[in-house]
TIKOL-999669 format. One record per residue (C-alpha): x, y, z; residue in three letters. Coordinates in pm, whole numbers. Each point is the difference from the previous one (the first is absolute). Layout:
N
[[X,Y,Z],'ALA'];
...
***
This chain:
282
[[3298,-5893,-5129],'UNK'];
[[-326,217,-124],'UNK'];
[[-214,-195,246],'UNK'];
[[243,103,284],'UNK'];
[[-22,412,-185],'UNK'];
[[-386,-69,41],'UNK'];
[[-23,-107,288],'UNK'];
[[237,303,147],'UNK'];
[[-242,238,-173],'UNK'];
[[-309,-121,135],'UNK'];
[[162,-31,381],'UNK'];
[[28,380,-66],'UNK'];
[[-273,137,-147],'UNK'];
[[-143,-177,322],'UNK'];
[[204,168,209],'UNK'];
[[-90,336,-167],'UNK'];
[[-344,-101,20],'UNK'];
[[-8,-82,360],'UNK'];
[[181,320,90],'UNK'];
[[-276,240,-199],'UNK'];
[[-259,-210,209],'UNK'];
[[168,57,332],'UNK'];
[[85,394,-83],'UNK'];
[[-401,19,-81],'UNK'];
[[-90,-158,271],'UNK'];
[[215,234,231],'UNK'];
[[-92,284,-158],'UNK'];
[[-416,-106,95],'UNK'];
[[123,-42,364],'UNK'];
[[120,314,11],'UNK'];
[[-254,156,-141],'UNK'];
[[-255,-167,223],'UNK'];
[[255,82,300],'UNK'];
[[-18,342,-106],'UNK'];
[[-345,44,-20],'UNK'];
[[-76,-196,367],'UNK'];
[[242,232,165],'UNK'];
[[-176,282,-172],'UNK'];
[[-343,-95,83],'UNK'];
[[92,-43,359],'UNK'];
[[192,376,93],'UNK'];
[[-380,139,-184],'UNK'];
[[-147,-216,292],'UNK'];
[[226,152,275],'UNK'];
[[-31,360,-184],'UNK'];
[[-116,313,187],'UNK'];
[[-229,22,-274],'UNK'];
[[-167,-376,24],'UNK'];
[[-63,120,392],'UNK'];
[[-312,123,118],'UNK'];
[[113,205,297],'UNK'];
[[-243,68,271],'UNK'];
[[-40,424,-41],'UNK'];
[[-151,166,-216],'UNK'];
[[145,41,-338],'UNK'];
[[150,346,-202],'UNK'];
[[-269,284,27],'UNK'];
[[-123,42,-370],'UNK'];
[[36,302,-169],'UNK'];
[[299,52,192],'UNK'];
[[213,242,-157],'UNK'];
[[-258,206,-71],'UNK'];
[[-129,-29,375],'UNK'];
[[356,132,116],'UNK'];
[[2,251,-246],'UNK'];
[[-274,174,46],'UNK'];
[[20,-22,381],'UNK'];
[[358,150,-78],'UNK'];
[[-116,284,-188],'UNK'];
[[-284,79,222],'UNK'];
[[208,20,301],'UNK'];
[[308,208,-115],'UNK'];
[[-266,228,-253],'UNK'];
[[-288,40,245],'UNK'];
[[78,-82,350],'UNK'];
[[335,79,32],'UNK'];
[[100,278,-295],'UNK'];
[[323,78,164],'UNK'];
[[98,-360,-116],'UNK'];
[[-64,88,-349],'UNK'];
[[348,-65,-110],'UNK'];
[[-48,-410,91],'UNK'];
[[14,-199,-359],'UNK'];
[[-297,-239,50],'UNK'];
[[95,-189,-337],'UNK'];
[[335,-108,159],'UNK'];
[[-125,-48,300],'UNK'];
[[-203,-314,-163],'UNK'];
[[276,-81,-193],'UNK'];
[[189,-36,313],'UNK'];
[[-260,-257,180],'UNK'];
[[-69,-154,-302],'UNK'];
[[374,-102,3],'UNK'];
[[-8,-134,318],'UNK'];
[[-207,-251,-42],'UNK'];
[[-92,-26,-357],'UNK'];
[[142,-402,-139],'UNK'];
[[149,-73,352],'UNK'];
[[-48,-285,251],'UNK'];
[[-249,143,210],'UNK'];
[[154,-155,268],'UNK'];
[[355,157,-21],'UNK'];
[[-65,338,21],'UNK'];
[[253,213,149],'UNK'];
[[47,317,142],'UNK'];
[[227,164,-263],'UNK'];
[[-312,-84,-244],'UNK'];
[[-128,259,148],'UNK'];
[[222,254,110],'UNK'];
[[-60,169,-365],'UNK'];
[[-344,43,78],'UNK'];
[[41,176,367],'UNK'];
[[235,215,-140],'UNK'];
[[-188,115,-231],'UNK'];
[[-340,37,192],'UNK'];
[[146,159,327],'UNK'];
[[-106,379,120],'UNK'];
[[99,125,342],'UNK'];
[[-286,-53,244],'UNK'];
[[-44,296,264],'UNK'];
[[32,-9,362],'UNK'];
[[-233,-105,246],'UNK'];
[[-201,-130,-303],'UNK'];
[[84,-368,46],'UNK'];
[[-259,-280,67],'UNK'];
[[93,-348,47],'UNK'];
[[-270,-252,42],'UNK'];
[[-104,-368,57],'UNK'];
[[-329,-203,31],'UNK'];
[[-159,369,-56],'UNK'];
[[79,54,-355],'UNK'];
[[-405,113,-93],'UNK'];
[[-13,225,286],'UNK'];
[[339,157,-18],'UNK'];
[[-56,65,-372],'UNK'];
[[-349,153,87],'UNK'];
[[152,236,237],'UNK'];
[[261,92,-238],'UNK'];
[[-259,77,-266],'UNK'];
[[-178,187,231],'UNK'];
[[297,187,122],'UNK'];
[[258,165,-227],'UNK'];
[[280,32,346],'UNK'];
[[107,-380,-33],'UNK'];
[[131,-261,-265],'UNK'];
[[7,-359,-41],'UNK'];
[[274,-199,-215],'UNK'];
[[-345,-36,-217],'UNK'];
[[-38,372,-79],'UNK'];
[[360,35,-127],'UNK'];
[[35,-7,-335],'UNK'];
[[190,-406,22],'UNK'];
[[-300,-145,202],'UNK'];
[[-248,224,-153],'UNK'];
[[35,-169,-317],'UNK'];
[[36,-350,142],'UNK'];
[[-254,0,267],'UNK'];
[[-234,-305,-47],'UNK'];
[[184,-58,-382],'UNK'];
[[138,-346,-51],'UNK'];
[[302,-133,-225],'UNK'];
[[228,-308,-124],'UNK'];
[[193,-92,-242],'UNK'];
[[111,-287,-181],'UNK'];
[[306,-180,-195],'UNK'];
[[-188,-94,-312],'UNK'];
[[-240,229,-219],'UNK'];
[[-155,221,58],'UNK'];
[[179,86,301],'UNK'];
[[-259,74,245],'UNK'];
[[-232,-270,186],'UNK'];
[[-341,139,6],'UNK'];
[[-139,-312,147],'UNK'];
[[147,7,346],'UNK'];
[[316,150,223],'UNK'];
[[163,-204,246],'UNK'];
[[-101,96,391],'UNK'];
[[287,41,215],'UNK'];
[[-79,-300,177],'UNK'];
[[112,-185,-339],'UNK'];
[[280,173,-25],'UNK'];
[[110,331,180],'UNK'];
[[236,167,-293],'UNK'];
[[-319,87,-216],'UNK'];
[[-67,335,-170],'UNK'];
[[-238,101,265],'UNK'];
[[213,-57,290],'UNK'];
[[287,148,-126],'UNK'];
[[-170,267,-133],'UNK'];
[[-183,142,339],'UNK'];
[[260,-105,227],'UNK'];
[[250,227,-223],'UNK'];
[[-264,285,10],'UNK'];
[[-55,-66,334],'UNK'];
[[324,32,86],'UNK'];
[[96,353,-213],'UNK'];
[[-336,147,171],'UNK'];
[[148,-30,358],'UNK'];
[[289,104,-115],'UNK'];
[[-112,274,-118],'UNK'];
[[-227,128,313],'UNK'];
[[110,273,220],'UNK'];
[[-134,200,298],'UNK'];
[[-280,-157,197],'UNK'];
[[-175,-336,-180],'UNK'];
[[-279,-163,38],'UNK'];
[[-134,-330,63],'UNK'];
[[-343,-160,5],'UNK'];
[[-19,-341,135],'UNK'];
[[-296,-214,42],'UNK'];
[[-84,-67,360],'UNK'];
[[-302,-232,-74],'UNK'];
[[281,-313,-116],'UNK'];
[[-8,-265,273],'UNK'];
[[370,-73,-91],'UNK'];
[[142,355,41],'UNK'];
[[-35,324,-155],'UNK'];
[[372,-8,-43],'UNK'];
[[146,-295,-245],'UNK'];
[[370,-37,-39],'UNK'];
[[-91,-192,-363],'UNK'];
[[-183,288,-110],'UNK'];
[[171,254,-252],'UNK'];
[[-54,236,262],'UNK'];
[[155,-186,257],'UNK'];
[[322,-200,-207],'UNK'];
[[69,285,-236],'UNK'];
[[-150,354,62],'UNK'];
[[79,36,317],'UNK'];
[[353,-134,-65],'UNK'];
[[78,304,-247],'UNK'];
[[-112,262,163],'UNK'];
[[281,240,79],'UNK'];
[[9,101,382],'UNK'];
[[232,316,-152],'UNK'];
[[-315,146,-224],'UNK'];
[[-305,-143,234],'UNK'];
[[-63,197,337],'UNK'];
[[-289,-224,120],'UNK'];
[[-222,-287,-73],'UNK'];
[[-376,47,50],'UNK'];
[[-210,-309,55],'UNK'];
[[-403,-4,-49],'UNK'];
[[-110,-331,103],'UNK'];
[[-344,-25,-190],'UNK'];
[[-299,-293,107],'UNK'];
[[-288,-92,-250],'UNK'];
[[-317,210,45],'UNK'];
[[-174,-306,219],'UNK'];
[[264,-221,-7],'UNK'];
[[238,-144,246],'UNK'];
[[249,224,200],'UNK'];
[[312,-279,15],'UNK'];
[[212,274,57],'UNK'];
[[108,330,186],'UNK'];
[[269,241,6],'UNK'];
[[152,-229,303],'UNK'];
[[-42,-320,-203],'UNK'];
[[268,-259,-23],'UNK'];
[[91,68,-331],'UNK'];
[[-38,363,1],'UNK'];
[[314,-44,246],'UNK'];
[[196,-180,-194],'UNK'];
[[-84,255,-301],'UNK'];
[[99,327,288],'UNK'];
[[316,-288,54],'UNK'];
[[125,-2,-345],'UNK'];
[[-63,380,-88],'UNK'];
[[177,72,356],'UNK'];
[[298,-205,-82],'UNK'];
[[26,214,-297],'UNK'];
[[-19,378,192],'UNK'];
[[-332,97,-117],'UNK'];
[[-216,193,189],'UNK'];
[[-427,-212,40],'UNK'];
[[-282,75,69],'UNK'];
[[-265,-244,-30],'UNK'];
[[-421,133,3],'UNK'];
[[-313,-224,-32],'UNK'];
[[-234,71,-246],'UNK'];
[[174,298,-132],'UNK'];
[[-336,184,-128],'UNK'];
***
């Protein structure tokens, strides 16, 4: 009878035994589970990336800042009443610990509302494939603006910035190009100030193409041609003004009668606005 006890008592301290061992053993799996899985989404993270464009501008905030002030204290004093410090607050939030590839418009919709001023008639400028020319000119003369010399792509122009999920929030490495990926917080940014700048244009426009392009002066993938030309209301624009620019010694692809110059007059007619189209507007 006490053998049979012992031998009852040893058959289950080696049950308990085996259980602790197979409790400790799950308890390493998971942990090594745990830390595979981990190790593989920092692999696949936006972060690990290196995306192909150049990364966050440094300095930024006080780049944006202090193009901020200067514009609404010293260029533009009628737009004195613009709060520059929420203004950064408000792109900083748009992008600031996000997936730089899932940017959306209503990041920024803060940020234009904030930024907007009215932009007077017959003042309007769109360009494409000019952009160092058409920002000379408007230097040069005070009668015309591009979306770069409102206050939005003023402080913007030529800036760069992404963010990211993990700390500290911002990738100053690299940005995604929108060949990687198209919802990045570049593309979304100009094509939504691209978009509130024709909307906002009234009277006669302008637009300076580049007649030297063997493919066209006119592109349907440009902003220009998918989203500028798209928003601009036929109710406050009475006419459309083309200057079809060539390089100094350069190639003269195009003309005023050029084949996409037509389908430009096409799309604008369709629309009821009144063209005119002039080469080498001097």
């Amino acid at each position: 009878m006490p053998f049979q006890q012992g031998s009852a008592r040893t058959r289950q301290r080696t049950v308990l035994l085996v259980g602790i061992v197979v409790l400790l053993v799950a308890l390493v799996l998971a942990v090594v589970l745990a830390s595979v899985l981990t190790h593989g989404k920092q692999e696949v993270s936006p972060k690990m990336m290196k995306w192909k464009d150049r990364g966050t501008t440094k300095n930024l905030q006080e780049v944006i800042l202090g193009r901020c002030y200067s514009y609404v204290m010293a260029r533009y004093p009628e737009l004195g009443d613009k709060d520059c410090l929420k203004i950064w607050e408000s792109l900083k939030h748009a992008f600031v610990y996000k997936n730089p590839c899932n940017i959306t418009s209503e990041d920024y919709q803060p940020l234009l509302e904030l930024a907007s001023h009215p932009i007077p008639c017959n003042k309007s400028l769109f360009w494409s494939k000019t952009n160092d020319l058409a920002h000379r000119y408007t230097k040069s003369n005070q009668n015309f603006l591009t979306l770069e010399d409102t206050l939005l792509g003023y402080m913007a122009d030529r800036v760069s910035w992404c963010g990211d999920p993990s700390a500290p929030g911002i990738n100053y490495e690299s940005c995604p190009k929108r060949s990687e990926c198209e919802s990045n917080p570049s593309s979304v940014f100009w094509k939504m100030a691209s978009k509130m700048f024709a909307e906002a244009a009234c009277g006669v426009v302008q637009v300076m193409l580049n007649g030297s392009i063997e493919a066209g002066a006119f592109r349907s993938s440009s902003i220009f041609g998918s989203i500028e030309i798209f928003n601009l209301n036929p109710d406050k624009v009475s006419a459309v003004r083309i200057w079809l620019m060539h390089d100094i010694g350069g190639p003269q692809s195009e003309s005023c009668s050029g084949h996409s110059i037509k389908r430009l007059k096409s799309i604008l007619e369709e629309r009821n606005f009144t063209i005119t189209c002039e080469d080498n507007y001097r």
